[in-house]
PDB file of N, CA, C, O and CB in Angstrom:
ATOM      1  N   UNK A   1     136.740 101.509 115.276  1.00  0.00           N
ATOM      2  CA  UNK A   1     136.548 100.249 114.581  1.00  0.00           C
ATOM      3  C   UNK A   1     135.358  99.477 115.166  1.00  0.00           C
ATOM      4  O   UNK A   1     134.553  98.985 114.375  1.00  0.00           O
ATOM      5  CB  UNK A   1     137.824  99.405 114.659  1.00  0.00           C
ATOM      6  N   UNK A   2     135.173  99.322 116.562  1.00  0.00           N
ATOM      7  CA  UNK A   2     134.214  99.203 117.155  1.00  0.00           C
ATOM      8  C   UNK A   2     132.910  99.370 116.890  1.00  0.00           C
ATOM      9  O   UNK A   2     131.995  98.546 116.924  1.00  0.00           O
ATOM     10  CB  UNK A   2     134.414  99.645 117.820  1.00  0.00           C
ATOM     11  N   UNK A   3     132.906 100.845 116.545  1.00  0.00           N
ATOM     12  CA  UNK A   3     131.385 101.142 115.931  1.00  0.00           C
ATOM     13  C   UNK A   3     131.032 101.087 114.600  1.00  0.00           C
ATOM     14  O   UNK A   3     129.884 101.332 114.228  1.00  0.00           O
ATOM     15  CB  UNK A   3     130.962 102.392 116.191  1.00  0.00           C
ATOM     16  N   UNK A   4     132.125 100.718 113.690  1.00  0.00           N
ATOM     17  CA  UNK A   4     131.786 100.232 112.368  1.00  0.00           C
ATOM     18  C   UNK A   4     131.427  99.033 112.274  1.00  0.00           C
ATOM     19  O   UNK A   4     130.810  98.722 111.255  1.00  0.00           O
ATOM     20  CB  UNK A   4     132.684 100.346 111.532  1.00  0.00           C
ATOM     21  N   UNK A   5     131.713  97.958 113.341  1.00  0.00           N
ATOM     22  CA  UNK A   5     131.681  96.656 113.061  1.00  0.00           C
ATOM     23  C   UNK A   5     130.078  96.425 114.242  1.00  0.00           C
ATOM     24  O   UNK A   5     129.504  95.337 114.184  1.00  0.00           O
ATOM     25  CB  UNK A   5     133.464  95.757 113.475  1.00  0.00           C
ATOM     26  N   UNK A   6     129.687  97.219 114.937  1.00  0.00           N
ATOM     27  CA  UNK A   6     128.606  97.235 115.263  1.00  0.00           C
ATOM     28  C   UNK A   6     127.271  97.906 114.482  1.00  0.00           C
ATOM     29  O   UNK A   6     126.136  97.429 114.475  1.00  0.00           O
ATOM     30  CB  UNK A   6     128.849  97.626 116.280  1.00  0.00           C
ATOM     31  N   UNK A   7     127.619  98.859 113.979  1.00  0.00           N
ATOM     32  CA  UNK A   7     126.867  99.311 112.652  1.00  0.00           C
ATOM     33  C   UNK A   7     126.369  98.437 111.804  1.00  0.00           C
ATOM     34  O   UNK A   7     125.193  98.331 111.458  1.00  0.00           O
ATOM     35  CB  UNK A   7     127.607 100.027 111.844  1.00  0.00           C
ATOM     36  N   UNK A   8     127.561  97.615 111.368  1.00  0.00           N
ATOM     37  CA  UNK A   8     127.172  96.911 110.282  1.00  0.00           C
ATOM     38  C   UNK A   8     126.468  95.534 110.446  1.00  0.00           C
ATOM     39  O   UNK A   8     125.742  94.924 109.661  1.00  0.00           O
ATOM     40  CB  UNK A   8     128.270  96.773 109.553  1.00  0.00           C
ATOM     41  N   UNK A   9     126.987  95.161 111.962  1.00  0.00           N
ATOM     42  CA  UNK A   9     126.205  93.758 112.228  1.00  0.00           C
ATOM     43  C   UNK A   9     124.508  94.462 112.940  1.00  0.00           C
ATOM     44  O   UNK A   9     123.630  93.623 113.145  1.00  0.00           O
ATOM     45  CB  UNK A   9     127.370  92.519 113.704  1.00  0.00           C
ATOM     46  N   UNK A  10     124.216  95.853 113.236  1.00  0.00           N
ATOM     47  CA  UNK A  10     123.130  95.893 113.285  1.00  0.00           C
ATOM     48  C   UNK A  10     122.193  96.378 111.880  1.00  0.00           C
ATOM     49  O   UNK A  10     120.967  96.279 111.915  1.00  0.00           O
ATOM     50  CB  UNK A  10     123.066  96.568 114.358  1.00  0.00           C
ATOM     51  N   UNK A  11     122.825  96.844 110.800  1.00  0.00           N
ATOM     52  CA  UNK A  11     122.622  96.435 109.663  1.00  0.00           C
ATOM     53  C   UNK A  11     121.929  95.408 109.028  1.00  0.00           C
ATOM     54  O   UNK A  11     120.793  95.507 108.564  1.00  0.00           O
ATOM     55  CB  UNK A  11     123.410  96.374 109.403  1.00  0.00           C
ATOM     56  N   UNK A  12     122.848  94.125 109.016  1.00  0.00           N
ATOM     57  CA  UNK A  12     122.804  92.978 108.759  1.00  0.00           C
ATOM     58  C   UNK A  12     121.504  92.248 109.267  1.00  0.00           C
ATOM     59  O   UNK A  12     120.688  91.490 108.744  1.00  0.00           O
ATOM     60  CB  UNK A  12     123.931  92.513 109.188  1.00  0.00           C
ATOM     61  N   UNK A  13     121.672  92.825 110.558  1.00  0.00           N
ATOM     62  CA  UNK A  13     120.101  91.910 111.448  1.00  0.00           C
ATOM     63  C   UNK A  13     118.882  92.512 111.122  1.00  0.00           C
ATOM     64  O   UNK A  13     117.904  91.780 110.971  1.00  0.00           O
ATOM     65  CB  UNK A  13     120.007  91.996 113.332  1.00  0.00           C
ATOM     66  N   UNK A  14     118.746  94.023 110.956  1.00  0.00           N
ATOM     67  CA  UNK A  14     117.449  94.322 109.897  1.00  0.00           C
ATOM     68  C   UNK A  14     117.131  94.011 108.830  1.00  0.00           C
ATOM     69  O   UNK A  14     115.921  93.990 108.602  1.00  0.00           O
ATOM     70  CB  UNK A  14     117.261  95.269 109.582  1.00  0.00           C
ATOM     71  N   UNK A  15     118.154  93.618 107.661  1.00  0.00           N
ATOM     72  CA  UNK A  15     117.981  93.045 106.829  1.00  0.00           C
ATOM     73  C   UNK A  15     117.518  91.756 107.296  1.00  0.00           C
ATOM     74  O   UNK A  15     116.300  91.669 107.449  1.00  0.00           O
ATOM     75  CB  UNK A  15     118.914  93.146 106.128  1.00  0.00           C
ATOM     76  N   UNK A  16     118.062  90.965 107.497  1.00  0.00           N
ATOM     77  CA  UNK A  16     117.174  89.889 107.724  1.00  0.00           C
ATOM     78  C   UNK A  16     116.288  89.801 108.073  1.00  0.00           C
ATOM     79  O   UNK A  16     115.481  89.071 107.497  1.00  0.00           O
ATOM     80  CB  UNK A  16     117.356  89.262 108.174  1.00  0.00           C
ATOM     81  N   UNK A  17     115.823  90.770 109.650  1.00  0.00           N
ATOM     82  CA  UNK A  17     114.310  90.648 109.623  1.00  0.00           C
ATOM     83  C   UNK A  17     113.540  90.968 108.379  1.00  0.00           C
ATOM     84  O   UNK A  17     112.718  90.151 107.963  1.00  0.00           O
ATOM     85  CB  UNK A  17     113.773  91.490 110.618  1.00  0.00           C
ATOM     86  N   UNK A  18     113.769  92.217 107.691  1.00  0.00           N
ATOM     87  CA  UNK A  18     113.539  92.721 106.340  1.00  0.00           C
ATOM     88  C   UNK A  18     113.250  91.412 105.597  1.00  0.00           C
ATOM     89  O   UNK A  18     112.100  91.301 105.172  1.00  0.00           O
ATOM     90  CB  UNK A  18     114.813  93.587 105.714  1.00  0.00           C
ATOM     91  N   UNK A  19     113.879  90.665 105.428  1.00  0.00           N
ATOM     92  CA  UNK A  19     113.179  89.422 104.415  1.00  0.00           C
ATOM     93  C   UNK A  19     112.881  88.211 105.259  1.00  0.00           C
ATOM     94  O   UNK A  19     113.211  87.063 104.959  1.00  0.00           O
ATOM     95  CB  UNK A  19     114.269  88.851 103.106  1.00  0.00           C
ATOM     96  N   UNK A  20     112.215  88.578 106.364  1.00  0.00           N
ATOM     97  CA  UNK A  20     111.868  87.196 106.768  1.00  0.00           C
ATOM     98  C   UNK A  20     109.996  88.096 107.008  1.00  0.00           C
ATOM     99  O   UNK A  20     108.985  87.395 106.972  1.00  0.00           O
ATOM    100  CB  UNK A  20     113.088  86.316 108.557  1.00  0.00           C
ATOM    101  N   UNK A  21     109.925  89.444 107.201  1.00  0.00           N
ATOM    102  CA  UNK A  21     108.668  89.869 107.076  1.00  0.00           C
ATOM    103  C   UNK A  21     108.405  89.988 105.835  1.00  0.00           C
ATOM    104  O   UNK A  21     107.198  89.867 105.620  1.00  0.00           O
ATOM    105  CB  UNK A  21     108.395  90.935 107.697  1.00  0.00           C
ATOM    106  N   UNK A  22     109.182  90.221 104.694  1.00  0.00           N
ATOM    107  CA  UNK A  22     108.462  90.285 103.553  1.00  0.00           C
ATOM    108  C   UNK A  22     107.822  89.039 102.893  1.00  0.00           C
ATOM    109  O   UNK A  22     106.773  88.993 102.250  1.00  0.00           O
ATOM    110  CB  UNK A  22     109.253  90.846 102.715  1.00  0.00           C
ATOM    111  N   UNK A  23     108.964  87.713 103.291  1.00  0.00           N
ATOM    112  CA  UNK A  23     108.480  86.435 102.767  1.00  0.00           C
ATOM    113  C   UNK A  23     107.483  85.776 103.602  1.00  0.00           C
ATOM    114  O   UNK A  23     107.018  84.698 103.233  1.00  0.00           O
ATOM    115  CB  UNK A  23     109.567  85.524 102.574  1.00  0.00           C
ATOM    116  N   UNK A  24     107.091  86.351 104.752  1.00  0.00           N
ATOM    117  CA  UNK A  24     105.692  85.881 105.642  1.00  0.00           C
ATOM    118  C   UNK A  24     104.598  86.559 104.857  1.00  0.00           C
ATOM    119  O   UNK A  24     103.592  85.955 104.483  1.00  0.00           O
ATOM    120  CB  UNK A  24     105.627  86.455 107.424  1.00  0.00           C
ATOM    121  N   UNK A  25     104.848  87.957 104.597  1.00  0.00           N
ATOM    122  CA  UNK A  25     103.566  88.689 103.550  1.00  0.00           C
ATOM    123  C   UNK A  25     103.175  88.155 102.619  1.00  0.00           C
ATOM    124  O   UNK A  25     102.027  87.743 102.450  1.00  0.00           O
ATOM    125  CB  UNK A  25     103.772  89.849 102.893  1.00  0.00           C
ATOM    126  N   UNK A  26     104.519  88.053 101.524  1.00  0.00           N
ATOM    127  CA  UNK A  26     104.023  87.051 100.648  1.00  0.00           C
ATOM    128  C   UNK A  26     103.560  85.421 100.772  1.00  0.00           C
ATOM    129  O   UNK A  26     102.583  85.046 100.124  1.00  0.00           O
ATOM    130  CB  UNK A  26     104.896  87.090  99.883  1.00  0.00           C
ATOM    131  N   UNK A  27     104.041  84.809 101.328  1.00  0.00           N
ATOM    132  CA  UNK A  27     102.777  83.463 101.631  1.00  0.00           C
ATOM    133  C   UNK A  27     101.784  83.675 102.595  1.00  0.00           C
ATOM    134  O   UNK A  27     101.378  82.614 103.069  1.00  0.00           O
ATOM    135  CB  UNK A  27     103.388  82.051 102.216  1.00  0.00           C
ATOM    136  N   UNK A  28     101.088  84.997 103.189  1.00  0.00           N
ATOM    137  CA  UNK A  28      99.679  85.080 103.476  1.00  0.00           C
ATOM    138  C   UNK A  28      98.618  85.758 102.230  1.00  0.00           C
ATOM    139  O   UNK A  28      97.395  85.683 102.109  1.00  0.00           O
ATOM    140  CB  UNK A  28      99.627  85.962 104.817  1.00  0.00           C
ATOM    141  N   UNK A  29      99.816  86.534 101.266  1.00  0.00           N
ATOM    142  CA  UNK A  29      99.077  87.123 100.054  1.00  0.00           C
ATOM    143  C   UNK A  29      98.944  85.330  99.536  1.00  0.00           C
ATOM    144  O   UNK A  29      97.768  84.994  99.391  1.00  0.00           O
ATOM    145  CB  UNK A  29     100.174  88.556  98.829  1.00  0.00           C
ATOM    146  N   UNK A  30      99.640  84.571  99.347  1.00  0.00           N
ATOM    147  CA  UNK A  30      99.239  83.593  98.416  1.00  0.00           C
ATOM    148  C   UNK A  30      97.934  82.941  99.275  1.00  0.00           C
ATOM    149  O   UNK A  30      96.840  82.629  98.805  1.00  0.00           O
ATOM    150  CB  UNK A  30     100.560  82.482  98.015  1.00  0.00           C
ATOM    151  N   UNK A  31      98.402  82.829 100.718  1.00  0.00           N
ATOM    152  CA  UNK A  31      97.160  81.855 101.446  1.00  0.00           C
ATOM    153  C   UNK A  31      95.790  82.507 100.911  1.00  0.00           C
ATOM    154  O   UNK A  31      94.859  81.858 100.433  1.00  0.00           O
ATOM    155  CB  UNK A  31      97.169  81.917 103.399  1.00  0.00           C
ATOM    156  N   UNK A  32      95.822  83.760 101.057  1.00  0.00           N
ATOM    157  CA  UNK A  32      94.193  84.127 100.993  1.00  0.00           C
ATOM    158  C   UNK A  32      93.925  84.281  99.190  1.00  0.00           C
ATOM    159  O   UNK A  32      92.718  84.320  98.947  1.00  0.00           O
ATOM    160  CB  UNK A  32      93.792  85.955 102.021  1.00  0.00           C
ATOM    161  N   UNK A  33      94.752  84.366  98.012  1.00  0.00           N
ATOM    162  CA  UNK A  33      94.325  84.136  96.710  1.00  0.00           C
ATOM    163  C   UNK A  33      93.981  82.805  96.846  1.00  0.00           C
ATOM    164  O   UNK A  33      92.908  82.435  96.370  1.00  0.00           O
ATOM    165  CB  UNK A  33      95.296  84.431  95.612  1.00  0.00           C
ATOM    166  N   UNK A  34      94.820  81.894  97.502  1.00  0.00           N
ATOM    167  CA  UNK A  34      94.406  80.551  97.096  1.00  0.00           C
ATOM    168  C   UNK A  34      92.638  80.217  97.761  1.00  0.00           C
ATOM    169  O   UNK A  34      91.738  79.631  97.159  1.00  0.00           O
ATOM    170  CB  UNK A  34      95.725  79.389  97.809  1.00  0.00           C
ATOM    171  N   UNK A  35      92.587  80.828  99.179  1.00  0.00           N
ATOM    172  CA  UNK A  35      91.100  80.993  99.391  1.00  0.00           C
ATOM    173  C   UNK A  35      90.102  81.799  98.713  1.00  0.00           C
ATOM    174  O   UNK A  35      88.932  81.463  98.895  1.00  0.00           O
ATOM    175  CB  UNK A  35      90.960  81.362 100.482  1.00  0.00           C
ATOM    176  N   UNK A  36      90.369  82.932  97.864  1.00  0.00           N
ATOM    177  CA  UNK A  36      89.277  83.068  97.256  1.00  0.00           C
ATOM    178  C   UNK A  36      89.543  82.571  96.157  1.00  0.00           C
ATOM    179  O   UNK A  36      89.246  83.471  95.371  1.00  0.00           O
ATOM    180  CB  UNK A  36      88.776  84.208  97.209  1.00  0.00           C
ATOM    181  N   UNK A  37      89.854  81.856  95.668  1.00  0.00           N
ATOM    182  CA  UNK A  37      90.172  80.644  94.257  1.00  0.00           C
ATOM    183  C   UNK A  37      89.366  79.500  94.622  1.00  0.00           C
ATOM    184  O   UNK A  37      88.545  78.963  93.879  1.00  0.00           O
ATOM    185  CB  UNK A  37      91.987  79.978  94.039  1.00  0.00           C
ATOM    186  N   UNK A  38      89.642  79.157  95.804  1.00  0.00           N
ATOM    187  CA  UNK A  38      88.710  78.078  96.063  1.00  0.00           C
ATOM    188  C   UNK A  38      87.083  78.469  96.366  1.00  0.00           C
ATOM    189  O   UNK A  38      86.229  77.603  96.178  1.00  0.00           O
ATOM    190  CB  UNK A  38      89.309  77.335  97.281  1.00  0.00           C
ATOM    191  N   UNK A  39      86.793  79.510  96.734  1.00  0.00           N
ATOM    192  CA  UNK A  39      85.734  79.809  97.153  1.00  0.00           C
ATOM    193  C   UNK A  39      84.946  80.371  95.657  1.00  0.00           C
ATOM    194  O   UNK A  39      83.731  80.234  95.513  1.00  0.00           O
ATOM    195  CB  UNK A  39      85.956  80.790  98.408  1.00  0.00           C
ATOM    196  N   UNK A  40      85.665  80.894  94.789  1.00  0.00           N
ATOM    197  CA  UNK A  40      85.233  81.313  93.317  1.00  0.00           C
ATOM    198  C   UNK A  40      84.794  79.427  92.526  1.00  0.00           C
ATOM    199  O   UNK A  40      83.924  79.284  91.667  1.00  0.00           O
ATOM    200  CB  UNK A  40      87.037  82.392  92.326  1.00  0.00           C
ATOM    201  N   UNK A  41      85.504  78.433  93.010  1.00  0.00           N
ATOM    202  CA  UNK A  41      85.339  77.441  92.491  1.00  0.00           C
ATOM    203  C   UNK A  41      84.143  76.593  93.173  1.00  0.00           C
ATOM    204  O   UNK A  41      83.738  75.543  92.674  1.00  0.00           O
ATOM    205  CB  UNK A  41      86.541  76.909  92.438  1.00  0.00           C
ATOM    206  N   UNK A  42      83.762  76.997  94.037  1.00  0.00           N
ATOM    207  CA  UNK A  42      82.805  76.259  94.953  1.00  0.00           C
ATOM    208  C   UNK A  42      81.596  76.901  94.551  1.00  0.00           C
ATOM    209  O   UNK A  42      80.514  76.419  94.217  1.00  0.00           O
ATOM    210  CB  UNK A  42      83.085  76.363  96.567  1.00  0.00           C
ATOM    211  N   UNK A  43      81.980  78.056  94.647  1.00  0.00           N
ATOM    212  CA  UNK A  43      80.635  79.002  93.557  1.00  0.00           C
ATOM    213  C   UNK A  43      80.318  78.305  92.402  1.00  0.00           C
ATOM    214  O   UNK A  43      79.321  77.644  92.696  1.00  0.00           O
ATOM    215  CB  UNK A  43      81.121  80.620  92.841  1.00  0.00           C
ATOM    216  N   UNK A  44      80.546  78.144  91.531  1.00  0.00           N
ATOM    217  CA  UNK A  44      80.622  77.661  90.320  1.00  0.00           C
ATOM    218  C   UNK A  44      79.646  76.512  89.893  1.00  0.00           C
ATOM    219  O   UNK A  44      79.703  76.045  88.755  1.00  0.00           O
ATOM    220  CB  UNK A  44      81.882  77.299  90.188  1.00  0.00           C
TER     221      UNK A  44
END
């Protein structure tokens, strides 16, 4: 029982890292569209 309930809480904690690196990716993908948006507009 032991190692099911350790399994699963080490489970649990990759997942979370799992979406705490994916939602850092996605707001550096937005940081740098929003910089070349601005830099396409400064062109202009």
């Amino acid at each position: 029982m032991t190692k099911i309930f350790t399994a699963v809480a080490l489970l649990l904690g990759f997942g979370l890292a799992a979406c705490n690196t994916i939602e850092g990716a996605g707001q550096d993908i937005e940081n740098t569209g929003e910089a070349v948006q601005d830099t396409a507009n400064e062109a202009k």
